[in-house]
KOLKE-899425 format. One record per residue (C-alpha): residue in three letters; x, y, z. Coordinates in Angstrom, 2 decimals, decimal comma, padded with zeros to 5 digits, always signed. Example, Ala and Ser with C-alpha at 12.3 -4.5 7.8 and 13.67 -1.06 7.14 Angstrom:
@resn->ALA&px->+012,30&py->-004,50&pz->+007,80
@resn->SER&px->+013,67&py->-001,06&pz->+007,14
***
This chain:
@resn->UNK&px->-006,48&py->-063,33&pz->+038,60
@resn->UNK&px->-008,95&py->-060,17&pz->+038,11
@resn->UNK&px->-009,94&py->-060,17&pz->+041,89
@resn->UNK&px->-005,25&py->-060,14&pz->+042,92
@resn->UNK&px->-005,41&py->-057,20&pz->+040,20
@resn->UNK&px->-007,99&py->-055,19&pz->+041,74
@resn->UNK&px->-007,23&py->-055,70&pz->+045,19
@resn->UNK&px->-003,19&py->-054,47&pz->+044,22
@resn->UNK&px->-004,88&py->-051,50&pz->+042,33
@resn->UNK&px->-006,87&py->-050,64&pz->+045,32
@resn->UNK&px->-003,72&py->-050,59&pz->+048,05
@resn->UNK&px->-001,60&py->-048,37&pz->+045,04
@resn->UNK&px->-004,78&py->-045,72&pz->+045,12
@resn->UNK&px->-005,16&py->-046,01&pz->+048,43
@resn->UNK&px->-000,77&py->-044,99&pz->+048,77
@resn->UNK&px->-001,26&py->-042,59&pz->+046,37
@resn->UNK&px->-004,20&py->-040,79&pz->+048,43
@resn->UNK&px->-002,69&py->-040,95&pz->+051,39
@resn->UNK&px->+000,48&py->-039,02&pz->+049,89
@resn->UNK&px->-001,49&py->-036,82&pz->+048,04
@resn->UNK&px->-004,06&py->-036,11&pz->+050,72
@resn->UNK&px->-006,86&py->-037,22&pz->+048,69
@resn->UNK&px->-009,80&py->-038,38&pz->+050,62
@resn->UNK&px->-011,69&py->-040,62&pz->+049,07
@resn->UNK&px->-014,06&py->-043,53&pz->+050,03
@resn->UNK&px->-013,78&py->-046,92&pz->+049,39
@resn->UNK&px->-015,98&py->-049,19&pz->+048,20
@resn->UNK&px->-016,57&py->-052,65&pz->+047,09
@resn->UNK&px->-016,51&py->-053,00&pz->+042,98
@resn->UNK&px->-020,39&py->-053,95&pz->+043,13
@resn->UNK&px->-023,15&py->-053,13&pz->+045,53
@resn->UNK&px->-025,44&py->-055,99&pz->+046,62
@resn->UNK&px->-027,77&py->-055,07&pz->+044,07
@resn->UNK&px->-025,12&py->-055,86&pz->+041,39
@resn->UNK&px->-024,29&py->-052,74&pz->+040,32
@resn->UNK&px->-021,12&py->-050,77&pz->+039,81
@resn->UNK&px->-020,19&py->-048,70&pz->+042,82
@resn->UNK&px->-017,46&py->-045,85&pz->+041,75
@resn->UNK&px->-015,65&py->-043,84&pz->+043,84
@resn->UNK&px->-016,17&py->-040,71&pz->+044,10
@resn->UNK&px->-013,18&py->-037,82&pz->+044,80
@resn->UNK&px->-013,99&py->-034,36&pz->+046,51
@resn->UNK&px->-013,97&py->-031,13&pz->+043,51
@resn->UNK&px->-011,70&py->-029,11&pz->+045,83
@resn->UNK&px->-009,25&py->-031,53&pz->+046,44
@resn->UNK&px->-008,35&py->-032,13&pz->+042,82
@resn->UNK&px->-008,42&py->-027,65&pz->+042,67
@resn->UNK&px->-005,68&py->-028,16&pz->+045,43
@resn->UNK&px->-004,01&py->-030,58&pz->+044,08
@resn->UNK&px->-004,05&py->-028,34&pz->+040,47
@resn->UNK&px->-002,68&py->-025,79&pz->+042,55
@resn->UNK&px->+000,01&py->-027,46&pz->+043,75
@resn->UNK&px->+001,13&py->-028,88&pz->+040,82
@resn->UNK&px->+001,34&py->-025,48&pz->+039,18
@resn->UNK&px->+002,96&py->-024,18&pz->+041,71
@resn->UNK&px->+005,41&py->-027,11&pz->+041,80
@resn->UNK&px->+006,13&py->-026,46&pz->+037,94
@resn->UNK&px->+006,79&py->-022,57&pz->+038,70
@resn->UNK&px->+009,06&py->-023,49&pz->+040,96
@resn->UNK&px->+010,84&py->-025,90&pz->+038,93
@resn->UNK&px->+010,88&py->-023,20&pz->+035,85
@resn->UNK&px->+012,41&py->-020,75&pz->+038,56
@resn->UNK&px->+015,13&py->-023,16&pz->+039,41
@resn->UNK&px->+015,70&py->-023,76&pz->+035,35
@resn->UNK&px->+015,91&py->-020,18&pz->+034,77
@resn->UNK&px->+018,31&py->-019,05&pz->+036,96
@resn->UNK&px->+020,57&py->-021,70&pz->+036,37
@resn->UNK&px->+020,19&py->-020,73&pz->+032,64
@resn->UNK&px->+020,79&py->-016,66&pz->+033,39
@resn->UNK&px->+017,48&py->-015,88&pz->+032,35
@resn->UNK&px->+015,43&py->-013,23&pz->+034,46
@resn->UNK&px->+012,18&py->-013,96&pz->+034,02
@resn->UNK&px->+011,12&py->-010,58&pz->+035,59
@resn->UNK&px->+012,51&py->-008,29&pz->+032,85
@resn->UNK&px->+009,44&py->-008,45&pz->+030,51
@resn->UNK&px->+006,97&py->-007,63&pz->+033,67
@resn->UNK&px->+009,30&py->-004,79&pz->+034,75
@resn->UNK&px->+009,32&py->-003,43&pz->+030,80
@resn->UNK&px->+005,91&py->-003,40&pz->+031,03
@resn->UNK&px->+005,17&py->-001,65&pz->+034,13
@resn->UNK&px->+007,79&py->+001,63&pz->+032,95
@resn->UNK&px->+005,73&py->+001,81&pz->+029,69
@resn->UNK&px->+002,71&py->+002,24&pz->+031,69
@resn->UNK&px->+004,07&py->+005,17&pz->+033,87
@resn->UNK&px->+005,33&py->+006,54&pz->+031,21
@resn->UNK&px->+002,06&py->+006,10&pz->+029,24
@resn->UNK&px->+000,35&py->+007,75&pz->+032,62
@resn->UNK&px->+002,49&py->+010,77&pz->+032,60
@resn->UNK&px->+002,16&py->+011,63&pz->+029,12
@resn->UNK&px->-001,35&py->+011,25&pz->+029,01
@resn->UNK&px->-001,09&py->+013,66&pz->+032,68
@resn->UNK&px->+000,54&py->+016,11&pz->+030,56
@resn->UNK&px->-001,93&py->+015,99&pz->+027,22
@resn->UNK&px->-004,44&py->+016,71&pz->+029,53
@resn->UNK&px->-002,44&py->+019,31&pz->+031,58
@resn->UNK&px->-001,87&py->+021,14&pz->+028,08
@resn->UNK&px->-005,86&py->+020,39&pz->+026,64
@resn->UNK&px->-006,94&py->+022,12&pz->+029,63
@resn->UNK&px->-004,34&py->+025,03&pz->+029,95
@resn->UNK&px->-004,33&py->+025,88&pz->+025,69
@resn->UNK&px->-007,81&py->+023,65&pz->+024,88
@resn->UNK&px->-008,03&py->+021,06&pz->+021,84
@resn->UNK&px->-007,04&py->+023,35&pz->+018,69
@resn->UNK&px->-003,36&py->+023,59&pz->+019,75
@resn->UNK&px->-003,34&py->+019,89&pz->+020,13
@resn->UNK&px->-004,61&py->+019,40&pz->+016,43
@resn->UNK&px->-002,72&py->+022,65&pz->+015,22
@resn->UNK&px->+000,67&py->+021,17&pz->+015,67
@resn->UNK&px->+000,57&py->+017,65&pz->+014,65
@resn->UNK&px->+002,34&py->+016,93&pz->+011,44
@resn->UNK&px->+000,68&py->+015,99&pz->+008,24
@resn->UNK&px->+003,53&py->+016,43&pz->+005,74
@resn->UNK&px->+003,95&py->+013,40&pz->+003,84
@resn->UNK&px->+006,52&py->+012,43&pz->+000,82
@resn->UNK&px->+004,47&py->+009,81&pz->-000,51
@resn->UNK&px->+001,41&py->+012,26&pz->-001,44
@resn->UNK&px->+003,00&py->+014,87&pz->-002,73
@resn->UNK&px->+001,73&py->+015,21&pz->-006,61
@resn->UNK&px->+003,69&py->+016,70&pz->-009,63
@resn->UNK&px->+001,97&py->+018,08&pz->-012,56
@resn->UNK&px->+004,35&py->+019,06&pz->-015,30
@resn->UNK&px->+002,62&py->+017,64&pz->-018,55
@resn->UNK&px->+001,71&py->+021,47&pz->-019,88
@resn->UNK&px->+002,18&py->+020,33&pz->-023,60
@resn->UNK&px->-000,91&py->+017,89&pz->-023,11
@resn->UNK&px->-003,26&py->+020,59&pz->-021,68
@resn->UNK&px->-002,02&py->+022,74&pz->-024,59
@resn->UNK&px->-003,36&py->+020,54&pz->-027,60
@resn->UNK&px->-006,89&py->+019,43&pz->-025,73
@resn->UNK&px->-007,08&py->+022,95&pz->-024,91
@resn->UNK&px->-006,61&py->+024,10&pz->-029,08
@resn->UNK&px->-008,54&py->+021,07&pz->-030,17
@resn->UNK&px->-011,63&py->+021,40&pz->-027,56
@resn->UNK&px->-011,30&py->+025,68&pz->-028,62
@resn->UNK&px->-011,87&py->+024,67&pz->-032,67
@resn->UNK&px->-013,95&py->+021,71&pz->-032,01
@resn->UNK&px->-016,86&py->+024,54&pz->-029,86
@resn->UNK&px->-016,30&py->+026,43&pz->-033,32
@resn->UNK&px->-016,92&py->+023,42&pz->-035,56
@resn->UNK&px->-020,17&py->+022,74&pz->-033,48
@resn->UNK&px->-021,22&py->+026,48&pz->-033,56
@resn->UNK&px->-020,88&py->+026,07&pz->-037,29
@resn->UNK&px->-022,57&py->+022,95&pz->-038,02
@resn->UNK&px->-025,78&py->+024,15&pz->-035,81
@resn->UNK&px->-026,35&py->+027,03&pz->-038,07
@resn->UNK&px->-025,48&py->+029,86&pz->-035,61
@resn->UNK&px->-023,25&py->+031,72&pz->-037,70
@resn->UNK&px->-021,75&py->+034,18&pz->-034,76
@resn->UNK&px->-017,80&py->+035,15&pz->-035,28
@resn->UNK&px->-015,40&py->+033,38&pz->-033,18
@resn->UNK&px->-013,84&py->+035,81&pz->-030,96
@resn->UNK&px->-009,77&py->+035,30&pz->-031,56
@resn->UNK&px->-009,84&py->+038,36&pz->-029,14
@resn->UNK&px->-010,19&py->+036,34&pz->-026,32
@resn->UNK&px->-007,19&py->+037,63&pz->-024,58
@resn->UNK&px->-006,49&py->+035,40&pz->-021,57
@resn->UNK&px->-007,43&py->+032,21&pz->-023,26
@resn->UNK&px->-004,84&py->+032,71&pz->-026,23
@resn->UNK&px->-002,49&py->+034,04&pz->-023,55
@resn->UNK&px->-002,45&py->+030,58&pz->-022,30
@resn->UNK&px->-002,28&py->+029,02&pz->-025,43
@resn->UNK&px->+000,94&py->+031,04&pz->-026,37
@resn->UNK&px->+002,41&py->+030,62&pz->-023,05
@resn->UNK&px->+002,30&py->+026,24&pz->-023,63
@resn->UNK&px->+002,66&py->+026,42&pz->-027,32
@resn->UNK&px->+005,60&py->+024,37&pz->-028,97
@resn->UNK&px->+006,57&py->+022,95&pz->-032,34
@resn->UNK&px->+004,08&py->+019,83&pz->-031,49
@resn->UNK&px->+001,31&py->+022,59&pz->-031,16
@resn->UNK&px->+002,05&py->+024,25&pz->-034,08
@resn->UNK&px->+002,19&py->+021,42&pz->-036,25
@resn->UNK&px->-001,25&py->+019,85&pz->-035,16
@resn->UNK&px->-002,41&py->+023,59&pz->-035,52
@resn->UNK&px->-001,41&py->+023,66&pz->-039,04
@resn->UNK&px->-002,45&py->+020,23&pz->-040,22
@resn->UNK&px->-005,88&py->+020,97&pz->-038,60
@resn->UNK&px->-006,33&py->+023,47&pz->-040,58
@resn->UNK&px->-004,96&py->+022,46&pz->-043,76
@resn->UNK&px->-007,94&py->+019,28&pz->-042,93
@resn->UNK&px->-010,76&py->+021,64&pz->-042,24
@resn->UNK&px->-009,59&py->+023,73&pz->-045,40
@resn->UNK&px->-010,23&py->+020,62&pz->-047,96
@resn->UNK&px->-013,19&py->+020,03&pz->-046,48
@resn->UNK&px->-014,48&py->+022,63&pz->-048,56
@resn->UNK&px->-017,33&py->+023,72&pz->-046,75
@resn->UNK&px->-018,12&py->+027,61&pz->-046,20
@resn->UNK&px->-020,15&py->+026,86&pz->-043,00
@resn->UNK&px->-016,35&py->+025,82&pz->-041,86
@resn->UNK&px->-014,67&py->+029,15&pz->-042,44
@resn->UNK&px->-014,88&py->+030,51&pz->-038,74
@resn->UNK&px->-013,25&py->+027,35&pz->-037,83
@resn->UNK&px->-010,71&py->+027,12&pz->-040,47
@resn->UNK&px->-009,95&py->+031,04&pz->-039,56
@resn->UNK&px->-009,60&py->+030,10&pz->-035,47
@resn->UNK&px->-007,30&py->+026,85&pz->-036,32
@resn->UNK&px->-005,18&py->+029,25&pz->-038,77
@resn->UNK&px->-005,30&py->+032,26&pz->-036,34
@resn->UNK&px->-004,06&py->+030,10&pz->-033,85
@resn->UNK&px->-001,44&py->+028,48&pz->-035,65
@resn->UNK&px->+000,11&py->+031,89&pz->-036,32
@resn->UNK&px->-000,90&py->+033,35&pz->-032,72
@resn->UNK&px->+001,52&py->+030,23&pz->-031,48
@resn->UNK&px->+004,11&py->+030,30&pz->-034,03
@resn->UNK&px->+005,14&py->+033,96&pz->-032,95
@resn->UNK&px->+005,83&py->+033,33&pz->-029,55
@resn->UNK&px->+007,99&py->+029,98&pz->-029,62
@resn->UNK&px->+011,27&py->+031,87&pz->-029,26
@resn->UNK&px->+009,87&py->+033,78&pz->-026,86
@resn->UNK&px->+009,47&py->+033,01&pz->-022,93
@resn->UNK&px->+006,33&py->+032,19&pz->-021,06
@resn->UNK&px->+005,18&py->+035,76&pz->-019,04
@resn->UNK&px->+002,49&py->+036,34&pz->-016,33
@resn->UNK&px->+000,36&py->+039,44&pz->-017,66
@resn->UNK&px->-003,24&py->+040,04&pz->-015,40
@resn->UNK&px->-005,92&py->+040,37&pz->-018,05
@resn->UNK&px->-008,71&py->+039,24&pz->-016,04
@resn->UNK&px->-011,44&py->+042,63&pz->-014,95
@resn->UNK&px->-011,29&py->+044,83&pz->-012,01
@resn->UNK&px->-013,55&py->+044,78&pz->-010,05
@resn->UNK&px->-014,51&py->+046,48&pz->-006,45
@resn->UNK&px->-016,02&py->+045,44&pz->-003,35
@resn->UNK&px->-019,38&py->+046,36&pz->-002,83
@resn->UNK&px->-021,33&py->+045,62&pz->+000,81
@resn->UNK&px->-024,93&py->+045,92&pz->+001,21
@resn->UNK&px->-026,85&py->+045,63&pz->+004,55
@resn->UNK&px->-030,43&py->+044,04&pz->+004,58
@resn->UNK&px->-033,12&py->+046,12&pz->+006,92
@resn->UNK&px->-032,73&py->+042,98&pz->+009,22
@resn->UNK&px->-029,35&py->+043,82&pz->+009,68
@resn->UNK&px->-027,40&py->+041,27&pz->+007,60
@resn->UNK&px->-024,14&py->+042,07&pz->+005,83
@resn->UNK&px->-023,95&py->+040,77&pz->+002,50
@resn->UNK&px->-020,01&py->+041,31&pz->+000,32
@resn->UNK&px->-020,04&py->+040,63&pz->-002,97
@resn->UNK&px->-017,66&py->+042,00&pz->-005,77
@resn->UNK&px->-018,64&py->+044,05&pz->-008,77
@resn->UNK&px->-016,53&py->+045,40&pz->-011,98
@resn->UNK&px->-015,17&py->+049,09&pz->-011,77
@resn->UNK&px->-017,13&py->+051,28&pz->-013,86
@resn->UNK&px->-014,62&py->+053,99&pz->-013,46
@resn->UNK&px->-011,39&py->+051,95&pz->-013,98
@resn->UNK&px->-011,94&py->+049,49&pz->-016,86
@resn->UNK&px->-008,68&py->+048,48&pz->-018,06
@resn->UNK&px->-005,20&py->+048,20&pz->-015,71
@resn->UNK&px->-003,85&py->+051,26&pz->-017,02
@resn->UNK&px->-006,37&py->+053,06&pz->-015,96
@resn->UNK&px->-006,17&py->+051,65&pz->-012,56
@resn->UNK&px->-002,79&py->+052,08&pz->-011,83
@resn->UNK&px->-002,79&py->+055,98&pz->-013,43
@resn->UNK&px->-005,42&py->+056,39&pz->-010,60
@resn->UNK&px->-004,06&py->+054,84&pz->-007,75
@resn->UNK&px->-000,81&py->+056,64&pz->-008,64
@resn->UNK&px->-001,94&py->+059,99&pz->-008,33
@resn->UNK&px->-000,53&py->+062,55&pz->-006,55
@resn->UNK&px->-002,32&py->+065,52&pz->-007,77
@resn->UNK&px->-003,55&py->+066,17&pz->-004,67
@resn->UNK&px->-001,40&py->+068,98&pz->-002,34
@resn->UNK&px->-000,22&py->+066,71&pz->+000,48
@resn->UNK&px->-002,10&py->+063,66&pz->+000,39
@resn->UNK&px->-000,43&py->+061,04&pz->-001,45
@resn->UNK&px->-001,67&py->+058,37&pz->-003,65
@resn->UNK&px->-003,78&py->+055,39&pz->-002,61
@resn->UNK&px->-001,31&py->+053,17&pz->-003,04
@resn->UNK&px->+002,11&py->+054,42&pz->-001,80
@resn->UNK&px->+005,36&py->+053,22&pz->-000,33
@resn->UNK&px->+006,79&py->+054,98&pz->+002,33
@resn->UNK&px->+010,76&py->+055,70&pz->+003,33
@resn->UNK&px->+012,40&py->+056,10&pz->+006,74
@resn->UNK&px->+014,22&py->+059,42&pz->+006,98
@resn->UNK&px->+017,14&py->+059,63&pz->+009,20
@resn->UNK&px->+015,44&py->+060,69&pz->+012,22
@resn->UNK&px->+013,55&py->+057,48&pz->+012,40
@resn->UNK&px->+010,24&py->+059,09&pz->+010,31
@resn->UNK&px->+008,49&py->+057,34&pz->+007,92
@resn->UNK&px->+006,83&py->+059,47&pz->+004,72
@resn->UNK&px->+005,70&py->+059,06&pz->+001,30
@resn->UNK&px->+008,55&py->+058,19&pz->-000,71
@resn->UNK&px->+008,15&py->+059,35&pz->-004,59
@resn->UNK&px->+011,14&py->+057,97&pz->-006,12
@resn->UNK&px->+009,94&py->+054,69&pz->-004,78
@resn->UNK&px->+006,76&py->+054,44&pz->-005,20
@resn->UNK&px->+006,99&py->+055,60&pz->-008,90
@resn->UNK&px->+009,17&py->+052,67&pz->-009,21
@resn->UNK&px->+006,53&py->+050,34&pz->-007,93
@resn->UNK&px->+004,02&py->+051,85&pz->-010,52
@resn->UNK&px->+006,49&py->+051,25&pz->-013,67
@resn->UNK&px->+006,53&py->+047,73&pz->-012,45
@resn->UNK&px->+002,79&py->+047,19&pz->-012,42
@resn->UNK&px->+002,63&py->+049,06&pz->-015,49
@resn->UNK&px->+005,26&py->+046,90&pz->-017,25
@resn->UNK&px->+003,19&py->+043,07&pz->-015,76
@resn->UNK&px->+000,27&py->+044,47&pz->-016,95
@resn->UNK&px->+001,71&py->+045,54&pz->-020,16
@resn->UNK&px->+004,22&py->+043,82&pz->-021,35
@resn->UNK&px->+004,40&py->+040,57&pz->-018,71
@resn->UNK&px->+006,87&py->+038,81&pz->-016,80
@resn->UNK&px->+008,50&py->+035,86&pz->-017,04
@resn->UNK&px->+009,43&py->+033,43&pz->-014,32
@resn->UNK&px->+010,97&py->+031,14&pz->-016,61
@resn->UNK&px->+014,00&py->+029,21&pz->-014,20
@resn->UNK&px->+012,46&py->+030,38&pz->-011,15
@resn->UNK&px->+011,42&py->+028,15&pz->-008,10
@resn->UNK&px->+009,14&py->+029,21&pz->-005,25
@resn->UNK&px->+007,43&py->+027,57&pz->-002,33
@resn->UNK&px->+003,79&py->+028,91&pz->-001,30
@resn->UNK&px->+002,08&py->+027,56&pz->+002,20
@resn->UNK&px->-001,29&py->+028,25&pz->+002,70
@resn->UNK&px->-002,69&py->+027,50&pz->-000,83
@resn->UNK&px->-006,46&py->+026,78&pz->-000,49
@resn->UNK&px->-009,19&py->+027,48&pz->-002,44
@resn->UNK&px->-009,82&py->+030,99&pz->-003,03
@resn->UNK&px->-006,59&py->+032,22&pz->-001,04
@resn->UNK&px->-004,34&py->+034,74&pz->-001,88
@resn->UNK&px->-001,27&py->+031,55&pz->-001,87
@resn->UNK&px->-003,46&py->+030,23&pz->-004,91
@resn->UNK&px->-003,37&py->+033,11&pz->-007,09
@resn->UNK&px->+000,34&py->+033,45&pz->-006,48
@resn->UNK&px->+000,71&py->+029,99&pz->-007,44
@resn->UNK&px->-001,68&py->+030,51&pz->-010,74
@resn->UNK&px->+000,53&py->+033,39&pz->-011,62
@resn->UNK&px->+003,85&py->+031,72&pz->-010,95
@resn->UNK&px->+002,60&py->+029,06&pz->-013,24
@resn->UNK&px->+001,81&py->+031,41&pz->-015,85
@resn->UNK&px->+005,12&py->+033,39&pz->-015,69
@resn->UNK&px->+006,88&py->+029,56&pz->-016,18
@resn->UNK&px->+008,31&py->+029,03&pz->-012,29
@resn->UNK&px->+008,59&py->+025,79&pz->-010,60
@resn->UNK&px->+005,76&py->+025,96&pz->-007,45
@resn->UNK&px->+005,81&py->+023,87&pz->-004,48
@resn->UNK&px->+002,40&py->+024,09&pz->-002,88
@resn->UNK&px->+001,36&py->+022,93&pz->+000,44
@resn->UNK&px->-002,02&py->+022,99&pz->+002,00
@resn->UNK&px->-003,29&py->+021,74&pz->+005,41
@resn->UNK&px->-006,37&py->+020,28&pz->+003,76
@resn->UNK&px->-005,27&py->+017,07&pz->+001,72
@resn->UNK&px->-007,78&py->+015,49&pz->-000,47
@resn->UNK&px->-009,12&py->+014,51&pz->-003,44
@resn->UNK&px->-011,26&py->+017,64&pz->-003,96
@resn->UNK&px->-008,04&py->+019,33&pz->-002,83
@resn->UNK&px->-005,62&py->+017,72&pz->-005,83
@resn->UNK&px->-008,53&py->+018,11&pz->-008,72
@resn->UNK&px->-008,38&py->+022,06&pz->-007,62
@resn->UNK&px->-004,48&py->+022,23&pz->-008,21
@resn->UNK&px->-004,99&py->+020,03&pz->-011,02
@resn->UNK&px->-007,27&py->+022,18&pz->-012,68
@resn->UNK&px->-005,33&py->+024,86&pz->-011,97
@resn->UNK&px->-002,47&py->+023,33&pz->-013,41
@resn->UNK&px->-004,44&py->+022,39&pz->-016,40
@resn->UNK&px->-005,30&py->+025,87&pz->-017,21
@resn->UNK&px->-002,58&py->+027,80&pz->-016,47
@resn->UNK&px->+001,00&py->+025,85&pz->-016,39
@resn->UNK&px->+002,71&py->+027,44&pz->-019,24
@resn->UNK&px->+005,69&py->+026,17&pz->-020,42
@resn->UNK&px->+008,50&py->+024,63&pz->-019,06
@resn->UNK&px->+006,54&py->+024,94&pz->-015,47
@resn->UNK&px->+005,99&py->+022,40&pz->-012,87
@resn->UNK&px->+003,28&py->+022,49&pz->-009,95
@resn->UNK&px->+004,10&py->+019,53&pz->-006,60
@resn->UNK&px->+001,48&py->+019,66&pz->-004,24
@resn->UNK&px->+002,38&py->+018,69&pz->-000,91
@resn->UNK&px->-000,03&py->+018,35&pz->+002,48
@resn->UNK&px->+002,10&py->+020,34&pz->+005,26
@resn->UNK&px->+001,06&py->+022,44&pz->+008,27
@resn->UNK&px->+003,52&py->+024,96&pz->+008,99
@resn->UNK&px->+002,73&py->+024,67&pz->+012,85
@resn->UNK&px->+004,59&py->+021,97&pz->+013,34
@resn->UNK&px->+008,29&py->+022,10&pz->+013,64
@resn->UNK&px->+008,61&py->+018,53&pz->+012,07
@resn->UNK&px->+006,57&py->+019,43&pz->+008,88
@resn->UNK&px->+008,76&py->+022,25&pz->+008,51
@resn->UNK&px->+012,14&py->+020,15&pz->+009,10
@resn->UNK&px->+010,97&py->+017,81&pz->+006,88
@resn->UNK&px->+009,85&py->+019,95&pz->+004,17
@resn->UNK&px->+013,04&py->+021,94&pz->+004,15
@resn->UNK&px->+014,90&py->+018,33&pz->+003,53
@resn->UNK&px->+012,12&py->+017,94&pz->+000,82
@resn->UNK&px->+013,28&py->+020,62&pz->-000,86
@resn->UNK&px->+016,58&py->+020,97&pz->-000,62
@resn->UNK&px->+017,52&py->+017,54&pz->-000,39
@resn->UNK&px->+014,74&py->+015,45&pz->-002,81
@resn->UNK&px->+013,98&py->+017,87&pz->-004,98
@resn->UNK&px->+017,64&py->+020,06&pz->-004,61
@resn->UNK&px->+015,94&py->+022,76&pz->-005,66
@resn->UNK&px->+017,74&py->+026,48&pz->-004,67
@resn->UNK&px->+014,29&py->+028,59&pz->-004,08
@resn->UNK&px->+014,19&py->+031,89&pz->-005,47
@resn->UNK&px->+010,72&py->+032,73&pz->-003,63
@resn->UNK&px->+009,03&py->+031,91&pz->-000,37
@resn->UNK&px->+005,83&py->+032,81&pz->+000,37
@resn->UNK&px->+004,39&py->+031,69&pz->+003,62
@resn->UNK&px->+001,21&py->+032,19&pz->+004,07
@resn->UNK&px->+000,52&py->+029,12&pz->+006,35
@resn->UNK&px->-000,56&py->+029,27&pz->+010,26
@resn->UNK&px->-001,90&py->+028,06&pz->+012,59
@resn->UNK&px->-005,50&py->+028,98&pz->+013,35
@resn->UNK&px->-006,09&py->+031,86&pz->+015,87
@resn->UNK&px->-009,53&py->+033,00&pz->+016,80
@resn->UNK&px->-011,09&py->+035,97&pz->+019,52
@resn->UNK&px->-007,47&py->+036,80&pz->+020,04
@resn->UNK&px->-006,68&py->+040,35&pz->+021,08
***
């Protein structure tokens, strides 16, 4: 009956509390009023017996695992060494911070990185948008009515035209012009003239090689203090020196009784004395003459420049290497998009012929950018370099 299955489920509670330590107490199933009475058990007891359990089940996972080999320590124990070793080398980045401060912390980390390094090679494409955007200024010139000359004397542009021109570039040249001639038109002539002057300008030097030759203007410094004391530089053509010839026949004069040129070299003697060296230095002067002249050619040539930012002296070696037809490899510390439209402009305007420009981020104050760059180069790109030119460092201020 219901009241035999109650009272039997009552004494097994009752057991079970009693082994458990449960207190608990009892009541009748309804109060006099009729209602239903439920028992109530104590919060903490059921935390204690939660306790026990769990402990109970460690205990049995204990047993399990050593019986099965398996320490279940090892994990903790892994974890505690990483953190003292995590403690001491964060003891020593601060040892160093404070000893050397933050810039030699941010000087040395690497940066050099195989995945970004960029490769601009694709001279023949400048060469044509270069020719085509050249006659199409003309063709606009003409058709607005101002009927100025083209200048075909514009040495460093047609320079750079020559130094990228190939059988491609002469044919488009010549059809161009052969268009623009049936056209008919008189108010085409200058243009027809600069696509035909061109064509011919181009066609002379394909059997010849790409050469570096400085055309741009001299120009000297010039510094100017304000009456509030500021310091302005600026740069302003020579008025005394206008072509390269003329600058090198004055900085190679010795015309004056013992003082030697502004520009010398200088040879040890055998006592240990350095003075200025003649033979040498007139040496060094045939060989500017002869760049500014005639060119050079870099043509089969690789280099490596560090330190090529904007405006640095590693840029306008690179911009001349390119010129002369050399394969560069440029790194600079400061990677970015503004950084790669710079070389690519530079590429765009200058790679001649047969030249190549890879762009690389690197900073030449850390030992594994420069590991890893000479593997780069050697290895990746198994190139043999015929030039280095480091001009890379790491930043050094107020030192004395």
């Amino acid at each position: 009956s219901n009241a035999d299955a109650e009272a039997w489920l009552a004494t097994v509670a009752q057991a079970y509390a009693a082994h458990t330590g449960i207190v608990y107490s009892s009541a009748s199933a309804t109060s006099s009023d009729g209602a239903l009475k439920v028992s109530t058990v104590s919060s903490a007891e059921l935390q204690n017996v939660r306790q026990r359990e769990i402990k109970h089940i460690q205990q049995q996972i204990a047993v399990l695992a050593r019986y099965a080999g398996i320490d279940l320590r090892q994990d903790g124990r892994l974890a505690e060494s990483h953190q003292a070793i995590a403690k001491q080398l964060q003891t020593n980045i601060d040892n160093t911070t404070a000893e050397f401060g933050d810039e030699l912390i941010t000087g040395v980390l690497p940066r050099f990185d195989t995945r970004k390094a960029r490769q601009f090679d694709s001279y023949w494409n400048w060469a044509r948008q270069d020719a085509y955007e050249w006659i199409q200024q003309t063709i606009e010139v003409c058709i607005t009515g101002v009927t100025t000359d083209v200048d075909v004397s514009n040495k460093e542009r047609l320079q750079q035209l020559q130094n990228r021109a190939d059988v491609q570039l002469v044919q488009m040249l010549a059809a161009t012009a052969k268009i623009l001639g049936a056209s008919n038109k008189d108010v085409l002539l200058p243009a027809i003239q600069l696509a035909q002057s061109l064509h011919d300008a181009c066609k002379s030097t394909l059997s010849q090689l790409p050469v570096f030759r400085e055309l741009s203007g001299l120009v000297q410094p010039k510094t100017c203090i304000s009456a509030s004391g500021e310091a302005s530089y600026t740069e302003i053509p020579r008025t005394s020196e206008r072509t390269w010839t003329d600058y090198i026949g004055h900085m190679s004069d010795d015309s004056h009784h013992d003082i030697p040129p502004h520009i010398h070299l200088r040879g040890q003697s055998k006592n240990g004395q350095w003075s200025y060296d003649k033979q040498f230095s007139s040496t060094y002067y045939d060989g500017l003459s002869d760049i500014t002249q005639q060119g050079t050619s870099f043509v089969g040539r690789t280099a490596l420049v560090t330190g090529c930012g904007r405006g640095s002296i590693g840029a306008e070696i690179v911009r001349s290497l390119l010129m002369g037809g050399a394969k560069v490899l440029a790194t600079t510390s400061s990677y970015s998009r503004q950084t790669m439209l710079f070389f690519e402009g530079m590429y765009r305007k200058y790679g001649s012929r047969g030249s190549e420009l890879m762009v690389a981020p690197f900073n030449q104050g850390s030992v594994q950018d420069i590991d890893s760059l000479v593997t780069f180069v050697f290895g990746q790109l198994d190139w043999d370099l015929d030039y280095v030119f480091p001009f890379a460092a790491v930043s050094d201020i107020g030192s004395t």
